[in-house]
Each structure stands twice: as C-alpha cells, then as structure tokens.
Residue, then its C-alpha position, 0 to 999 in steps of 0.5 A: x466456482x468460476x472466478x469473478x473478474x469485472x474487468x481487465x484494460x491495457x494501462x501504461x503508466x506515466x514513466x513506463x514503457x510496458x503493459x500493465x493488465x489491470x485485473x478486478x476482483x469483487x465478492x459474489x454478493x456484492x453490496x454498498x458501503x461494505x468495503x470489501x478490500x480494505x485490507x488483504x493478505x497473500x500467501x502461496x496462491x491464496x488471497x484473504x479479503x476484508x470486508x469489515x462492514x458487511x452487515x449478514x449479523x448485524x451492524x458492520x459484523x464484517x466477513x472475510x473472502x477467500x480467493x485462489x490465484x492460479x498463475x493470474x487466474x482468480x477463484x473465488x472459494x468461500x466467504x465466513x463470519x464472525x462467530x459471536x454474531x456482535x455488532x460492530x465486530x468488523x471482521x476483516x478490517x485488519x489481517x495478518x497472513x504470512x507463514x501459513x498462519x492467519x489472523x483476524x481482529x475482531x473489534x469486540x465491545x461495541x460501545x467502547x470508543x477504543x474497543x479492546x478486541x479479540x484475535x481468530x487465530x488459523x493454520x492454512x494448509x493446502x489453502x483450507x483454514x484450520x481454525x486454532x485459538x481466539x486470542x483475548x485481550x488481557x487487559x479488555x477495558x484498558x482501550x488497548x486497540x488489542x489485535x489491529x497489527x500482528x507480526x511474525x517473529x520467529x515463529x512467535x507472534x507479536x499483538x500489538x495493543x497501540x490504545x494502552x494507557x498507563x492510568x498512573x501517570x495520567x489518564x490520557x497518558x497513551x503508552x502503548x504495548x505489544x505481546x508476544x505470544x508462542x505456542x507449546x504444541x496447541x497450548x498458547x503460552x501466556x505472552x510478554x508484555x512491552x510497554x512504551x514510555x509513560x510520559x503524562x499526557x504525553x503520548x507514546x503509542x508503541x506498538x502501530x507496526x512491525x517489521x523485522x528480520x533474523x537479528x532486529x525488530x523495527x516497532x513503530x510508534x507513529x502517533x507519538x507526541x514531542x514536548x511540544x505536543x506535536x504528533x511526530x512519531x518515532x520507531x523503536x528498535x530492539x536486538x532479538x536475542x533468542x526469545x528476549x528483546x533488548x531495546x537498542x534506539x529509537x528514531x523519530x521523524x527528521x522533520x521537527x512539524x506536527x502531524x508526520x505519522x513517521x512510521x506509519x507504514x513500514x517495510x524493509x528489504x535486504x539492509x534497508x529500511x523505509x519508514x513513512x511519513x504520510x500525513x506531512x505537516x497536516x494540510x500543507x505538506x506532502x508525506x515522505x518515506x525515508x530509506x535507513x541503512x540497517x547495516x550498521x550499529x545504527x540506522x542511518x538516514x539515506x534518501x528521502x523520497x517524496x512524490x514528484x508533481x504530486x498535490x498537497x495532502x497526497x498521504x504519499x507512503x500511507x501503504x509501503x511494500x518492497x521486494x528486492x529493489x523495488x519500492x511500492x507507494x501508495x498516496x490514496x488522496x493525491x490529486x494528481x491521479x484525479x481529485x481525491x482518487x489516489x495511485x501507487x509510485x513504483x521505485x527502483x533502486x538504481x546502479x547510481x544508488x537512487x530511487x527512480x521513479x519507474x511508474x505511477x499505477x493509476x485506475x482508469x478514468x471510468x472507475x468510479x473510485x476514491x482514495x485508491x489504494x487501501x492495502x497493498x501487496x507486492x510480489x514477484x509476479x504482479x501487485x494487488x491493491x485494495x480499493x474499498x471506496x470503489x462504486x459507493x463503498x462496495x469495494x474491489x481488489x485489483x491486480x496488476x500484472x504482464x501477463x493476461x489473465x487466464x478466461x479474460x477477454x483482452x483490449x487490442x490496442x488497435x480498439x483503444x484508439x491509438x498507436x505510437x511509434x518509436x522516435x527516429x532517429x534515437x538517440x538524437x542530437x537537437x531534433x527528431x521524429x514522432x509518428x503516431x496514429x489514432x483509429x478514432x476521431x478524438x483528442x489527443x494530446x501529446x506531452x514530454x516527461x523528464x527521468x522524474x515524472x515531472x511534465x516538460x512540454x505538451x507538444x499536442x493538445x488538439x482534437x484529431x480525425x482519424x489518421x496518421x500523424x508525424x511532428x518533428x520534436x526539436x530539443x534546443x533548450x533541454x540538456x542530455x538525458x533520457x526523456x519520455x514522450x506519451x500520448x494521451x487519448x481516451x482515457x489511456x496513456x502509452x509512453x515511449x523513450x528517448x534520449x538526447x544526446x548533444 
C-alpha cells in the first residue's frame, strides 16, 4: 500500500543551522480520540504504532500499526487486534521492541482500577510477526499493573508489575515487583520475582523502568515516597551476575521537594546515565534530567540539565533518549513552544565536558497539536515522536530527518517567504551586517540568541513589503562568543551563526 504521509515542511529550530524535514504519519482509518502514537517501537525498518483507544471491539480494546521505513520512505503494512475482543484492553498503550522481540500489554480486567494485565509476546522476522506466547500476570488480583514496562536483559525479559502491594504490611503499602522470565526452546520458564522494600503505607513502586548494559541493571521506582511522605523516587541498581541480580545502591532524587518522579524516564549511553525528574515540585518547578557517571563502584551525579527560557510545568524529561553524544528531551506541556504544545531539546555533549543546547524541535504552528511528544525514538538517521493528542485526539507519529522523503513534495524556501544571509564580516569585532530578504509582504521579526537558547535582543518586530533588507548589528554591551541570530515569518524560523570577537 502506498505510504500514508500528510505533510512534509523545512523547519529550523531556535539554536541550529540545519534543515529539518518533518515527516507525518497516520493510519488509514483514522478516527477521533483513538490516540494513534502514544507509544511506538523501532527496529531494522519497522515502526510498531500504538493506538490504545481505537474501539473496533468495543470501548478503547485498542490495535497496533505496523509501518516500513525504507531509508525515510514510510509504508504502511497491517493493522491487528487484541484477541479476547475485552473492553478497556487498550492495546498498544505500552510496547517494548528491541531485538527482534516484540511485546504488547493488554490492560485486561476492565473493572480493576489497577487492572493486572497480560503480556502478547512476538519474534519478528523478515518484518513479519510470529506470534509466541501470552505471558499472564501470576498474581492477577494483586493490582500488579503487570506488563506496562518490559526490557531486554540478555536474552531474558524483565516484566515490570510497579502496582504490587504487599497486604501484610499494609493495604496501601505499594512495593512493587519485577519478573524476569526466560525461554527453554518454545517453554517459557517460570520467572523470578523481585520485590521492592515493604514500608507501611509508605511507597516503593519498584519496577517504573529499566535500563541496562553487559554488567549493571538501572531499575526506577519513580513514584517512591520519603518519611515525609513526598513522592520522590528513587532508582535501584543491581550487579547482573550470570542469571542472578544482587542489589548494589539506590540513588534518590538530589532535590529533597514532593513530586519529583525522579526516574521517570531513563537512558543510558556509554558509561552515562540519565535519569529524569520531569514533574518538579508540582506546579512550581521545571523537571530535570540528571547525568551520573557509571563508570565507578557508584554512580556519581555530574551535570544537571534543566530547559533554558522554558515555562513552569514543562515535564522537561517526561520522555529521554540517547545515542552517542547525544540527548534527546521531551517536555509535552512547555509553553514556550505555545501554551500546552510541548517540544524536544536536543543536547550535545561537548569537548568542554557540557550539555549544549543544540535545537529545540517544535511542530509547526498550523499543527492542531497538545502536549507533544508522547513516545520518542532516537536513532542515527532521523527521530521519530508520537503526538497522540494531534487534531482532537486522533494521533499522528512524526519523523524528523535531513534527507527528503522518498514520494514527497518538498517546500522551496523561495515559497515560505524568506531568505537570510550570512552576516559580514564574521567573525566580528563590536559591529557587523545582516541582509535578509523576504518574497511576501508580512512580519518579520528579527532576534538574537546566546549559546544557550536564551533571547538577547529583537532587533526587528515590524511588518515588512516585499524586498531586500540590510541592518547593521553593533555589539557593544555583549561579551565574546558565539551567538545566533534568526529570522522569524510566517510560522518558520531560519537561524544563522556568529561570533564576536573583541
């Protein structure tokens, strides 16, 4: 079937000299309030897409999407169901893909205000799912919230069961768990279980996210309560010693305020870590994401990344990816993208040892979009990002990439109405030149950025005919170093560099 792409627009993000092709994907049978996007999966050309409400079998049952991404051409292939035809299952609103195994969490009991949960279980080969097993909860009326984070570990499979509750201690004594199963041939094997600390009606959570490499397991408990009852979180690590776990430390969040949600996301490259802190201290903060050193016998805290000129309530690091050197954030509810639209920060780690702001990633301002993104992916070639509050709730995945799109009608730049040219002389010293032309009547405005996103000075913000432009920019009160200047009309944004040297 021919691929389905909306819409593909040239973007350049507020610290980054480059193009950007923004690629829209949606089903076939797109509907309202399914959510199509809200969590994805990506693996050797195949894209998996959640879409947990979509209601073929009833009340939010859910379906799954399977897409192919030939170099950055997108094909839709099928679309499946849950099986028990079951209220409520939400198919597709968590999944786990990664070395040719793919896993789905199907909700289960309806009525359960923590439904327990199954686990459809997959090889993909050749991009065609073979399906396995269902992988039951084995404690189904212990809230267990069975299924919603799933992880790799050497060819085990951890299932995390966060919802856990040890009834001895207390009712509401939250503990969570995680099992780790493995397979014999096609016999699954019975799982061990681990299980977080029972603290009264203190919470644990154990089991909200993994991440791990050869030697070291980073489990998140993100929800877990302090004495004083404030909702911290904390992440566990454990030594993997051949098919045994023995716990090592536990890390909690460095700031001491309620409602951190440290290690609500998570990812790790090479020997560093990131944990995030997205929820801040409720209404009054910004998230975080803290970078730890794992090289050592323990972690050690080493940069703290927050959003620079962000909004309160951004839910900076609600989503994290790395690869390399570089950090991908997502912040769904930061306002300085547009009230409630949300954007991803690109970081890169630098030669003097820093994170540097390298772009923020916005969807343009005709997107009828909320809380952007929902699920990220980051690989070598381009990112993909779930919106699934895109036009009322039906959803959309978008892929950023710098190459076209393989079918798809570009957008000159001569059609988006601007043209800006690079400043002379540059480097500088005190004052220099900015020419830019504009093919349309209409505002234009003209403003300098620092190294770190923040905005120094709007130089023009004026409605302009048609024509070239030159204005002299004279540096008088700013000290040496690089600077970028863009130009914004119409919804678009091109930036340039500079550097000013006295």
């Amino acid at each position: 079937m021919k691929h389905l792409i909306i819409f593909m627009l040239l973007i350049q993000a507020a610290v980054f000299t480059q193009e950007l092709h923004i690629t829209k994907i949606i089903p076939p049978d797109r509907k309202m309030n399914t959510n199509f996007g809200e969590a994805i999966g990506y693996e050797n050309g195949l894209l998996v897409v959640g879409c947990p409400y979509d209601n073929k079998y009833g009340t939010q049952s859910g379906s799954v999407y399977l897409y192919e991404i030939d170099n950055i051409s997108v094909n839709y292939k099928r679309k499946f169901f849950t099986w028990n035809i079951q209220q409520k299952d939400m198919l597709g609103r968590f999944i786990n893909f990664e070395k040719g195994k793919l896993f789905f969490r199907v909700a289960g009991d309806p009525f359960a205000w923590f439904p327990s949960g199954d686990v459809h279980y997959f090889d993909v080969l050749d991009n065609q799912l073979d399906y396995q097993h269902i992988i039951r909860c084995p404690f189904p009326f212990n809230n267990e919230w069975f299924g919603k984070t799933i992880h790799n570990l050497k060819d085990r499979y951890i299932v995390s069961a966060e919802g856990s509750r040890d009834t001895s201690s207390s009712y509401y004594s939250v503990t969570g768990s995680f099992y780790i199963y493995s397979f014999n041939q096609d016999s699954l094997q019975l799982p061990q279980r681990y299980m977080g600390e029972a603290r009264g009606e203190l919470q644990t959570g154990l089991g909200s996210g993994f991440v791990s490499n050869d030697s070291l397991l980073f489990v998140a408990a993100s929800g877990e309560s302090d004495e004083q009852y404030r909702f911290r979180g904390c992440v566990y690590v454990y030594n993997i010693l051949h098919d045994t776990l023995i716990f090592r430390e536990k890390v909690c969040s460095p700031m001491e305020q309620s409602g951190q949600r440290f290690g609500r996301s998570m990812a790790l490259s090479g020997n560093r870590l990131f944990i995030a802190a997205p929820q801040g201290d409720f209404a009054y903060d910004q998230g975080r994401v803290y970078v730890y050193d794992i090289s050592g016998d323990s972690l050690k805290l080493t940069h703290t990344i927050t959003a620079p000129n962000s909004s309160n309530i951004n839910f900076f690091g609600l989503h994290l990816a790395a690869l390399g050197d570089t950090l991908l954030v997502g912040a769904p509810q930061d306002s300085s993208f547009g009230w409630n639209r949300g954007g991803i920060y690109l970081f890169q780690f630098d030669e003097s040892n820093n994170y540097r702001l390298e772009r923020r990633i916005s969807l343009p301002d005709s997107a009828d979009v909320l809380q952007f993104p929902s699920s990220v992916i980051l690989t070598k070639d381009f990112i993909l990002a779930g919106a699934s509050y895109d036009d009322q709730m039906r959803g959309a995945v978008y892929m950023f990439s710098m190459d076209k799109p393989v079918g798809v009608e570009e957008t000159s730049p001569q059609k988006m109405n601007w043209e800006l040219g690079d400043n002379y002389p540059n480097p500088f010293n005190n004052q220099t030149k900015i020419r830019y032309q504009t093919v349309l009547p209409g505002r234009v405005r003209l403003l300098i950025y620092d190294i770190l996103g923040r905005e120094l000075k709007v130089l023009k913000d004026e409605y302009h005919q048609a024509g070239i432009y030159e204005m002299e920019f004279t540096g008088d009160d700013m000290p040496s170093g690089i600077y970028f200047y863009t130009l914004e009309t119409s919804g678009t944004r091109i930036v340039k560099k500079m550097v000013l040297m006295k």
